[in-house]
Residue frames as a rotation matrix with the C-alpha (Angstrom) as fourth column:
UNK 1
-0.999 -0.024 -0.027 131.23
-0.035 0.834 0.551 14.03
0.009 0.552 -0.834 152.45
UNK 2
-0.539 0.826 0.164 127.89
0.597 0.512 -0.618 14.25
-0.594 -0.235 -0.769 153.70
UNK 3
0.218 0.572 -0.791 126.97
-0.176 -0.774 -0.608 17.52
-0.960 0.272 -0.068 151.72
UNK 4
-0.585 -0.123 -0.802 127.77
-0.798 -0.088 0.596 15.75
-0.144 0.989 -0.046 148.49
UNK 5
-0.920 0.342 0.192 126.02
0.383 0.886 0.260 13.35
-0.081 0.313 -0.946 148.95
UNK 6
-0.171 0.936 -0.308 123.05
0.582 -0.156 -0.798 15.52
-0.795 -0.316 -0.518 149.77
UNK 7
-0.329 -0.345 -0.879 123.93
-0.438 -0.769 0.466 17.58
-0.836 0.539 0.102 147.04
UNK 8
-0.953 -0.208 -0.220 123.87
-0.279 0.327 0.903 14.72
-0.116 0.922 -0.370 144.62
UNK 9
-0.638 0.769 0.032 120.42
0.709 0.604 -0.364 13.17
-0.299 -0.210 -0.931 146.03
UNK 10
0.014 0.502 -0.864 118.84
0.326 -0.820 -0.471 16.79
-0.945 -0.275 -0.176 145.58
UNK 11
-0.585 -0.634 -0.506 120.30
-0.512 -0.194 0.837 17.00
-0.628 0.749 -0.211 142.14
UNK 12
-0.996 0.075 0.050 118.75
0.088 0.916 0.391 13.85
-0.017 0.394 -0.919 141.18
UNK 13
-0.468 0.847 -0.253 115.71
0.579 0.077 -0.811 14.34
-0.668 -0.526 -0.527 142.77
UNK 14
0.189 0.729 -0.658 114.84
-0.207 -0.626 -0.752 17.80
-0.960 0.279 0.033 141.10
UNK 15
-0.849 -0.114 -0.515 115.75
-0.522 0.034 0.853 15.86
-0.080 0.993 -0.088 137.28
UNK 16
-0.902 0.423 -0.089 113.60
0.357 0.844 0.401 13.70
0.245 0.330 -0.912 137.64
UNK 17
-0.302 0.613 -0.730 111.25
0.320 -0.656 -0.683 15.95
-0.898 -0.440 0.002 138.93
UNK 18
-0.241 0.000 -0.971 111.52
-0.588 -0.796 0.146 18.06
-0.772 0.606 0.191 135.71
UNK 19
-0.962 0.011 -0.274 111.36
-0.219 0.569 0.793 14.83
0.165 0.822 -0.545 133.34
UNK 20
-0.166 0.946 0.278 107.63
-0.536 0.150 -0.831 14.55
-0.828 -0.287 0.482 131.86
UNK 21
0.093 0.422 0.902 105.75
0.729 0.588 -0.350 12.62
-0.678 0.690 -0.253 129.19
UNK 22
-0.967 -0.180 -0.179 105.48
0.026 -0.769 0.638 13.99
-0.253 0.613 0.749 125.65
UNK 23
-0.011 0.988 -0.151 102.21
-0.387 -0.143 -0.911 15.54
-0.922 0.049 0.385 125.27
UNK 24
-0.597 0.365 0.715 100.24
0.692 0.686 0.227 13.98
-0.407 0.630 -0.661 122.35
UNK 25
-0.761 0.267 -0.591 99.39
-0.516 -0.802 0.301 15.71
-0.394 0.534 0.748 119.41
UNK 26
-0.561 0.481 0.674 96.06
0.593 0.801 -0.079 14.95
-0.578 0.356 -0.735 117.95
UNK 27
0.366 0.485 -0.795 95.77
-0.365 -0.711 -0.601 16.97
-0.856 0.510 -0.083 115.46
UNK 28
-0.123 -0.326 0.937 96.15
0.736 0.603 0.306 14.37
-0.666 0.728 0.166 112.02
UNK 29
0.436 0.058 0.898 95.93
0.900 -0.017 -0.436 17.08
-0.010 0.998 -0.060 109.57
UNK 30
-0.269 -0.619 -0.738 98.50
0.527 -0.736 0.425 20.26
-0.806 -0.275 0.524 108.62
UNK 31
0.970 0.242 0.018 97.49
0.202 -0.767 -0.609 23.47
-0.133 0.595 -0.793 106.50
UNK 32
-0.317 -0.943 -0.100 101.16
0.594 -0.280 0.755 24.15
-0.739 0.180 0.649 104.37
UNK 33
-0.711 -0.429 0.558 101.67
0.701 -0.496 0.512 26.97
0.057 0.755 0.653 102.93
UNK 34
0.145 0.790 0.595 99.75
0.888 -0.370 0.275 29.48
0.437 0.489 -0.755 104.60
UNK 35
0.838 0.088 -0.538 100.07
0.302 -0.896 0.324 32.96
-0.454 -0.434 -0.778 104.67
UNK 36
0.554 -0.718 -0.421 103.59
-0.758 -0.645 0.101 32.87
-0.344 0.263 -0.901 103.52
UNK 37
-0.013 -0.724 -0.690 106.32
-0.379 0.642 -0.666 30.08
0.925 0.253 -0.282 101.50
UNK 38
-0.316 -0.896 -0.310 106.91
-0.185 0.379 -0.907 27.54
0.930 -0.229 -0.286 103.88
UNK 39
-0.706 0.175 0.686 104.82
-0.708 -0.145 -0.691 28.06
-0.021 -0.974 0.226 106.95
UNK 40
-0.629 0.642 -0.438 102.24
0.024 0.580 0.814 25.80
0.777 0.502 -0.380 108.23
UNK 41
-0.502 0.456 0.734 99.67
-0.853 -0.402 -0.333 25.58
0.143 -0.794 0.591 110.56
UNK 42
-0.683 -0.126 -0.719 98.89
-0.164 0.986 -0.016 21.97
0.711 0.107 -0.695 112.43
UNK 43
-0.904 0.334 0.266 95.65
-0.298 -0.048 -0.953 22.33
-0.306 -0.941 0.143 114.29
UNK 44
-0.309 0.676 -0.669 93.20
-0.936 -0.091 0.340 20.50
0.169 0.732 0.661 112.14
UNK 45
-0.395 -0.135 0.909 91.52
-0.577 0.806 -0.131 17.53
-0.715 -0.576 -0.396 113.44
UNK 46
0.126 0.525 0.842 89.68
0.296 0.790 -0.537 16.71
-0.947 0.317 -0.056 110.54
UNK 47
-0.446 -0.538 0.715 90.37
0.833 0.043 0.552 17.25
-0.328 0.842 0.429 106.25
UNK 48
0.244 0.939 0.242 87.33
0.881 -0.319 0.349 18.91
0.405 0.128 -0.905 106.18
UNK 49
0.642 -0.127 -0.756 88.28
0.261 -0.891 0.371 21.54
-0.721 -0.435 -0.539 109.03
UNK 50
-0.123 -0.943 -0.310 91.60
0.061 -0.320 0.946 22.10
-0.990 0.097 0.097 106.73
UNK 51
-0.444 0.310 0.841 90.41
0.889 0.037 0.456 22.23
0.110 0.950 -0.292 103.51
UNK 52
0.497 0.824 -0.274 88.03
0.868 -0.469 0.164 24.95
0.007 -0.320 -0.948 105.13
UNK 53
0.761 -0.227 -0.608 91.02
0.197 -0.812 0.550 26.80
-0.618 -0.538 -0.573 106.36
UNK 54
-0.468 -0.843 0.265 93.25
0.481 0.008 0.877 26.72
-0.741 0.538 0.402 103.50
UNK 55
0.246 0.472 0.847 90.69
0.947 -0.305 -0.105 27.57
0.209 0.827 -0.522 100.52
UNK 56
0.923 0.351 0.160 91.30
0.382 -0.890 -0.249 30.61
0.055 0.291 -0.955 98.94
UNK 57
0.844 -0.530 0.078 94.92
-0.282 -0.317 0.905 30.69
-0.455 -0.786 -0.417 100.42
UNK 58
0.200 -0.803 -0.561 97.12
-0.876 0.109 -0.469 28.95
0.439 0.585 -0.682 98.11
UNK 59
-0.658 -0.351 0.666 98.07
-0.616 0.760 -0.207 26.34
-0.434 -0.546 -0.716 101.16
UNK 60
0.001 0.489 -0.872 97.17
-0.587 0.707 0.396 22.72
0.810 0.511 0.287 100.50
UNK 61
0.407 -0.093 0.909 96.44
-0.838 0.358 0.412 20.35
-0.364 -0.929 0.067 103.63
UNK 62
-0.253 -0.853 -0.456 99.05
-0.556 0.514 -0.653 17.43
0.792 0.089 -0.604 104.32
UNK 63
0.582 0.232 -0.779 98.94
0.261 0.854 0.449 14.61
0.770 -0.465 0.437 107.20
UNK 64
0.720 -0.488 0.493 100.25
-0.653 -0.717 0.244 15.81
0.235 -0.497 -0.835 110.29
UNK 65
-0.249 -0.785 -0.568 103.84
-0.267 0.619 -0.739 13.79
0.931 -0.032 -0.364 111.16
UNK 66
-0.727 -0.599 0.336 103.21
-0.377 -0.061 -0.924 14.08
0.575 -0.798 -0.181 114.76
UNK 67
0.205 0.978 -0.036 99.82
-0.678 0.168 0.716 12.73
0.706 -0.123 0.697 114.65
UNK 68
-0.808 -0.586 -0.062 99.58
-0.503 0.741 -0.445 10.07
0.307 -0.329 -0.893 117.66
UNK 69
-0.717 0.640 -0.277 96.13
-0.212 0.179 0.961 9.22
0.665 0.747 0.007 117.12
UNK 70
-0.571 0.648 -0.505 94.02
0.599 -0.093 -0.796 10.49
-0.562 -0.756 -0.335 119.25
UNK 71
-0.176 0.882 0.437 90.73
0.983 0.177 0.040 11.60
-0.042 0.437 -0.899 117.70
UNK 72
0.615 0.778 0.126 90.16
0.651 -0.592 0.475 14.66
0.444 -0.210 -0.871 119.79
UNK 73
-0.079 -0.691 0.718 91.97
-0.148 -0.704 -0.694 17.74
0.986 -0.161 -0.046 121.33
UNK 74
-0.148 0.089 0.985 90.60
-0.949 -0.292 -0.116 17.35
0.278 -0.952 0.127 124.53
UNK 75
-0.734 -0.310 0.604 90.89
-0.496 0.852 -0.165 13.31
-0.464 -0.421 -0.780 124.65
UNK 76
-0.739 0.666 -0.099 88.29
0.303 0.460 0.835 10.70
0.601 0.587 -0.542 123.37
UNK 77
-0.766 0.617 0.182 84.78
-0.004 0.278 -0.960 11.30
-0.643 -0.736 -0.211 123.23
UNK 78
-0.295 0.724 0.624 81.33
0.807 0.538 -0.243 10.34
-0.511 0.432 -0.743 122.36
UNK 79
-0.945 0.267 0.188 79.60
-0.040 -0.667 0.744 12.28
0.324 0.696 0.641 119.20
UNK 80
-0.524 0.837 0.160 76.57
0.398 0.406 -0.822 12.96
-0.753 -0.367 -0.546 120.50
UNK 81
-0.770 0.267 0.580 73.79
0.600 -0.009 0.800 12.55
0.219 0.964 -0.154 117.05
């Protein structure tokens, strides 16, 4: 009896262990349709960067669904002018 119970505590333990936040995507704009039908590439923080990286390509840029609106890959920060 006791080794199921330890069993189960140990069980528990290492789910919850394993259970994490969902990283935040902050990348608000998506390049579709580049390289090939169908494909996209979401790593554009600004229209400007994606526009940049589509031209010439065929791909048009799109809002990214998973945006969660953070500004910045690496978290908020200050523009320095």
């Amino acid at each position: 009896m006791r080794f199921h119970i330890a069993a189960t505590a140990i069980v528990f333990a290492l789910a919850g262990a394993s259970l994490t936040g969902a990283k935040a995507d902050p990348y608000r704009w998506c390049a579709e349709g580049v390289a090939q039908s169908g494909s996209s590439n979401c790593y554009f923080v600004t229209l400007q960067q994606c526009q940049a990286a589509a031209s010439g390509t065929g791909a048009f840029c799109t809002p990214n669904n998973f945006y969660t609106g953070s500004d910045s890959p690496g978290g908020s920060h200050r523009r320095h002018r």
